[in-house]
N, C-alpha and C positions, 0 to 999 in steps of 0.2 A: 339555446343557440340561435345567434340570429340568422334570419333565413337567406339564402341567394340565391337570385334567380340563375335557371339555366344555363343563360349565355354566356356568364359569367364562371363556368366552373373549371373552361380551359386557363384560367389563373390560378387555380385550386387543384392541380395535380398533385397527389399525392397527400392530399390534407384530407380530414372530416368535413362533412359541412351537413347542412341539413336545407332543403328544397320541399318546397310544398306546390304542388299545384293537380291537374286529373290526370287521370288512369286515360291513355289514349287507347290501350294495345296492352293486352295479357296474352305473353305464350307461354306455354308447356313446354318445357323439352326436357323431360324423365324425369331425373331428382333437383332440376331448376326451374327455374320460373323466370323470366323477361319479360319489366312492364316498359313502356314507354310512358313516361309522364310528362304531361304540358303544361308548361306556364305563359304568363302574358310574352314572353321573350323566343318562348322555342320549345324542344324538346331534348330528350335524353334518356339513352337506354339504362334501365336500373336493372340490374340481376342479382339474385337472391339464392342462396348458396347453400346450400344441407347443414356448412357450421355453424351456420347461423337460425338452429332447427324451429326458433320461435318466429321470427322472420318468415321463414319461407311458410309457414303454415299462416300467419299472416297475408302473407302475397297469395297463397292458393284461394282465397274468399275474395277477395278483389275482380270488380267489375266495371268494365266503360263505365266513364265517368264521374266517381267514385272520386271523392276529395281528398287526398290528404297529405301529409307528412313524414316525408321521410328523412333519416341520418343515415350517411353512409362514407365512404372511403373515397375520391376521385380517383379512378387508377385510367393508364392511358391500354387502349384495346392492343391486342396482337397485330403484327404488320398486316396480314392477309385479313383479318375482321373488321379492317376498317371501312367505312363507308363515308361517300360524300357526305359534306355541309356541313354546317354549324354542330359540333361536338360529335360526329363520326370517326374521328380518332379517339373517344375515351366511353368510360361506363361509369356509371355510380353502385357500388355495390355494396349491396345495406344494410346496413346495423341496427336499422329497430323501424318501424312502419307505423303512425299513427292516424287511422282515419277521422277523419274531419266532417265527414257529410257522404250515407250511400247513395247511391242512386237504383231508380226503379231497371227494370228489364227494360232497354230501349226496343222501341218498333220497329226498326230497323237500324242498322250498322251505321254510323253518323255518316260515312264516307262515299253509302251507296249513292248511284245516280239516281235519282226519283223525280219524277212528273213536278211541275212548277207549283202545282196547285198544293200536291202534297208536302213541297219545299217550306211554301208560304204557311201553311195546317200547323208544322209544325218548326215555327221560324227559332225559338228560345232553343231547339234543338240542334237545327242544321246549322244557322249563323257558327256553332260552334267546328263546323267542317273546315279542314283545310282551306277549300278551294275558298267558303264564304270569306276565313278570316285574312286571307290575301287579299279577297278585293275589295274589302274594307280598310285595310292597311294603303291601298294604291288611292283608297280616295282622301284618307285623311293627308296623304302625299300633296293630294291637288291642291287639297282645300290651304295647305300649309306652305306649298309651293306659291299661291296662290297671292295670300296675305304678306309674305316674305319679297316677293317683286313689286308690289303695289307700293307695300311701305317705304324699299329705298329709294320709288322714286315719288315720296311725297305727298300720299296717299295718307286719308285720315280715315279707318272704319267707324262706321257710325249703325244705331242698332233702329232698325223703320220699325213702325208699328204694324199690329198683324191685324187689328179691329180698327178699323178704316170707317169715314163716312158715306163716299163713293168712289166706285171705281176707276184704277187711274185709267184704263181704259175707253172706260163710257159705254162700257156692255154690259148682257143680259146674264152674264156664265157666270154671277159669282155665288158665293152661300151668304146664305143671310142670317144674320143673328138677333134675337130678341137684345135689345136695350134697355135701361133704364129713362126711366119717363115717358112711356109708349113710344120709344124710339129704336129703327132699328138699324143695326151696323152691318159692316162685311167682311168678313175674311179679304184681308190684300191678293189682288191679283200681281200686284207688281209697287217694289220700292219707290214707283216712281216717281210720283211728287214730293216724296220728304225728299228721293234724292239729291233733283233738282234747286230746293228749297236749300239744300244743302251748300251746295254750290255758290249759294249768297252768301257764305256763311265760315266755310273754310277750303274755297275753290274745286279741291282733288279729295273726291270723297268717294270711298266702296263700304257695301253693306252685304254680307252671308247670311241668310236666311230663307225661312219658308214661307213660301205663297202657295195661293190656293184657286184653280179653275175647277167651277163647277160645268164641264162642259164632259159629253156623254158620251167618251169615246173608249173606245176597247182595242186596241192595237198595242204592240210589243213597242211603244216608243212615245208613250203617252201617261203621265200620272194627273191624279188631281191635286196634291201634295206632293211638294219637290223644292229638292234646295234651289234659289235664285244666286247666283254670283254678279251680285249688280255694281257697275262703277259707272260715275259721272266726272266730267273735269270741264272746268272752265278756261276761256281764253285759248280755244282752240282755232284754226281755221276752218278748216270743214271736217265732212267725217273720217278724210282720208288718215288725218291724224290719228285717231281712234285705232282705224286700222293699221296702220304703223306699230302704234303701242299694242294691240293686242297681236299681232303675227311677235313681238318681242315678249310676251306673256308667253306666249305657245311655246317658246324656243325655252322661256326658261324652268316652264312647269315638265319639260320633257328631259332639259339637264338634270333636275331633281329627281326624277323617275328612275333614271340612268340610275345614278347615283347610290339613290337608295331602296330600289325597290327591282331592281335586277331578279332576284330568287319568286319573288311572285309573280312578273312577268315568265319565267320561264315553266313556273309551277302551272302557268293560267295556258299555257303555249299560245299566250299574246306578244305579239311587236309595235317595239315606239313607232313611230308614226313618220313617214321621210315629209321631212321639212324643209326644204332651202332657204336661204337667205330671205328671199321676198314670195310671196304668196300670189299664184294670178289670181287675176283681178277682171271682171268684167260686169257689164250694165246685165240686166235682166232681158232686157230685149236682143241685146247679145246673144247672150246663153239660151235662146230660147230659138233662136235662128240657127244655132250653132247646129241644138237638137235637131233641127225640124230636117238643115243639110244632112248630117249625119245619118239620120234615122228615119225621116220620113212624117216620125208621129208632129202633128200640126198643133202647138200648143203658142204659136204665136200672140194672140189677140185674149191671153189668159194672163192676171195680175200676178200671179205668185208661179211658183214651181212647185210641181205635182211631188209625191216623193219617189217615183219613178225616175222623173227631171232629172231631182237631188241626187241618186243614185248613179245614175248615166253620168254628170257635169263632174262626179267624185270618182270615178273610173276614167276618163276621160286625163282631168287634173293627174293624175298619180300617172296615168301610161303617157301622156305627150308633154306634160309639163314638170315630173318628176315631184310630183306633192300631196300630200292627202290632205291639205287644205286649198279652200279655194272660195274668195269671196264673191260674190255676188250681191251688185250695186243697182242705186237708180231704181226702187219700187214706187209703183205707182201713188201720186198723192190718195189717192180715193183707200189705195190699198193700205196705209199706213197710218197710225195714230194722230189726234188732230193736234199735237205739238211736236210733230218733226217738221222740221224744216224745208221747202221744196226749192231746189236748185232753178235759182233764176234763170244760168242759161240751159236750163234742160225743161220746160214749164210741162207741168203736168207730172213730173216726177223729182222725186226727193232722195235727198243726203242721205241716203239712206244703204242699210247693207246686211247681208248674213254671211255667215260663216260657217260654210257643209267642210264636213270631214265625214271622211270614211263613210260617204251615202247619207248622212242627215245634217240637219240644222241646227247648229250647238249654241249659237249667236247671232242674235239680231241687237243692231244698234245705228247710230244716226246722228248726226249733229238737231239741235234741238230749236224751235221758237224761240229765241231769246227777249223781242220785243214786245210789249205788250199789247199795240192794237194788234200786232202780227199777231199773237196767238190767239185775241179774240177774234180774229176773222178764220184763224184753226178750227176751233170750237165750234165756231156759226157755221161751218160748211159743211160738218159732220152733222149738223140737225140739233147739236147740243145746247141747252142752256148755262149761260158764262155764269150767273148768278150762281148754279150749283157748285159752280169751283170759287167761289169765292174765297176763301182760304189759301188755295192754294197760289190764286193770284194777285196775293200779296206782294210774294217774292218782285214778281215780274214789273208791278203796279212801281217799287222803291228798286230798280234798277239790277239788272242781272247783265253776267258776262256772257258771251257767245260760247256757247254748250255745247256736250253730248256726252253718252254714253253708250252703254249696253248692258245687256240681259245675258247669263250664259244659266243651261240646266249641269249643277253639277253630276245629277244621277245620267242623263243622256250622253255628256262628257265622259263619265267612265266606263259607261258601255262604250260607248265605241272604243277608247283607248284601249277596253281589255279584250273587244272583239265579245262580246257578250249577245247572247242571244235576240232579251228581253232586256228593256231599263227597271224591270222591279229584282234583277238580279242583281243589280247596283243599285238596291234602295233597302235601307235596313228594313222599313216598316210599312210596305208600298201603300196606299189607299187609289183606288181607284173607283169606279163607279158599282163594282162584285164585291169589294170586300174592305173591310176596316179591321183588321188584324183576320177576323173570319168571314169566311164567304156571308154576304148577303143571302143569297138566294140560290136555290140547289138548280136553276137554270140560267145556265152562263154561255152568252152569246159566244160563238168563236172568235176567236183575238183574228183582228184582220188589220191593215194596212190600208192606214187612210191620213191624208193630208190635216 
């Protein structure tokens, strides 16, 4: 018989069908048995009946986790048995049980809440939790939401390479790989010169993918492997355009959410995010005076926002402007990569901008160098040698359009959208500086908060 998944068995009232997926929930209740089984789609309650005496001696050996196969009757439940959600008005009640794969005695109850560390110890087990498989389902939303607004307006994905020669950066934080010919390469900190390279080539270009900071930090908002959501697009005016199109990105990965991801926003007891129309908007030295009136703390004569800052400017945004987005413009050239762009009538600072939500930094992005001695005077002010980017300024050397893009993390992205603690609670496979599937080392600094 061929098999249906669960979701589908409210079309199957009153038919046979046979459904294969695990054992979520074994109860007892006298001469019956109630399993709850789960497939890739949901769940559904299966009961097993005394006339069916091979059957339920079957279901009485059945244990979490526990693979298999079942055939049975689709009947719809009693008015007062029914329960919320997806197939809480009906039951499977079964005619023959074949297991497919036992499972061992689990270490604990898939569903208990347990310490992070013991989450991650045993990730092939927990990912399997309600809670994990919602907020995996909300991120493949983004990621899909994502690629779905890009494309109709124009947008070509393209795949960057992950072994790089140098960093598009021009820092110290990357990992380094043995090469071929005594040569050695890097782990991508960032899409960004294919992206740009890109942009010679088919104007409006995004790329999804992993990069990699080898940089030493241990806070709940920090990985060293993490997806990159990077776009570029040419023939822009500055970077206000950017932020235009991405405040219309936000609006429409949060329609889709809506949409389809309602039951694990409510299972997660997270909320969309209040959006308006347009996003405020201010300089860095703005929002740094704003702080200093407001609060006192003196962070004026500081290039970046502390995440304290970030937190204050994202409370502040939602209670007087009615937003849980809020960009911040105008970073200092010294502060910012040696191909962004520096606002002529602003000197000393650049086109430049981030995007906090809900108290952190989701996006930074900027209109770009597009000329070529311009960028080689980028380079030279950083201390950098141009010859190292030779490749890359190519593009630049045979004529490029006026640029920009952004950087977004999609693991930080969905912590905040689900209100989540930690970003490795939104990271299927987190690596950070303690642990690559298992902890490093049995002494692990405490996770603290830092910029």
């Amino acid at each position: 018989m061929e098999r249906t998944t669960t979701v589908m068995l409210g079309e199957n009232i009153g038919k046979t069908v046979s459904i294969s997926g695990s054992v979520d929930v074994r109860r007892d209740h006298g001469k019956l048995v109630f399993l709850d089984i789960r497939d890739r789609s949901g769940k559904v309650q299966v009961v097993c009946l005394p006339n069916h005496s091979e059957v339920l001696t079957r279901a009485q050996e059945l244990k979490p986790e526990w693979v298999v196969t079942i055939e049975g009757i689709v009947n719809e439940r009693p008015e007062k048995m029914r329960t919320e959600g997806v197939n809480g008005n009906l039951e499977l009640e079964a005619t023959a049980i074949t297991v497919l794969a036992e499972a061992q005695e689990l270490p604990f109850e898939k569903d208990t809440a347990v310490n992070l560390d013991t989450y991650l110890d045993y990730l092939p087990l927990t990912l399997r939790s309600e809670k994990a498989r919602a907020i995996f389902r909300v991120q493949a939303e983004i990621t899909n939401a994502y690629r779905s607004f890009l494309d109709l307006q124009g947008f070509t994905e393209f795949q960057a390479p992950k072994l790089i020669g140098d960093d598009a950066e021009g820092g110290a934080n990357v990992f380094s790989v043995p090469y071929f010919n005594d040569k050695v390469a890097h782990l991508g900190t960032s899409p960004q010169f294919y992206k740009q390279i890109m942009v010679g080539v088919l104007e409006c270009v995004y790329a999804i993918g992993n990069v990699y900071r080898a940089e030493k930090h241990s806070t709940t908002r920090h990985l060293n492997e993490y997806t990159s959501m990077d776009l570029e697009m040419g023939f822009l005016k500055d970077h206000r355009d950017l932020m235009a199109l991405e405040t219309r990105l936000m609006h429409a990965i949060i329609k889709q959410l809506e949409m389809n991801c309602a039951g694990e926003f409510k299972l997660l007891g997270a909320t969309l995010p209040i959006t308006p129309e347009t996003f405020p908007s201010m300089k860095l030295r703005e929002a740094l005076e704003l702080i200093y009136k407001e609060t006192g703390r003196d962070n004026r004569n500081e290039p970046d926002l502390e995440p304290e800052d970030e937190r204050w400017l994202s409370e502040w945004a939602a209670r007087e402007k009615g937003s849980d987005f809020i960009f911040v413009t105008h970073y200092p050239v010294a502060k910012r990569p040696m191909y962004t762009m520096e606002d002529p009538e602003d000197k000393g600072y650049t086109k430049s901008f981030d995007l906090l939500f809900r108290g952190v930094e989701i996006t930074t992005g900027g209109q770009r160098r597009h000329e070529y001695d311009n960028l080689i005077e980028g380079i030279k002010m950083k201390g950098l040698d141009p010859e190292k980017f030779s490749y890359y300024l190519q593009a630049f050397k045979y004529g490029m359009p006026p640029h920009g893009g952004w950087g977004m993390g999609l693991e930080r992205l969905t912590q905040k959208f689900l209100k989540l603690d930690n970003v490795k609670e939104a990271t299927l496979f987190p690596r950070d500086m303690n642990r690559i599937d298992v902890l490093l080392s049995s002494s692990i600094p405490d996770e603290a908060e830092e910029s």
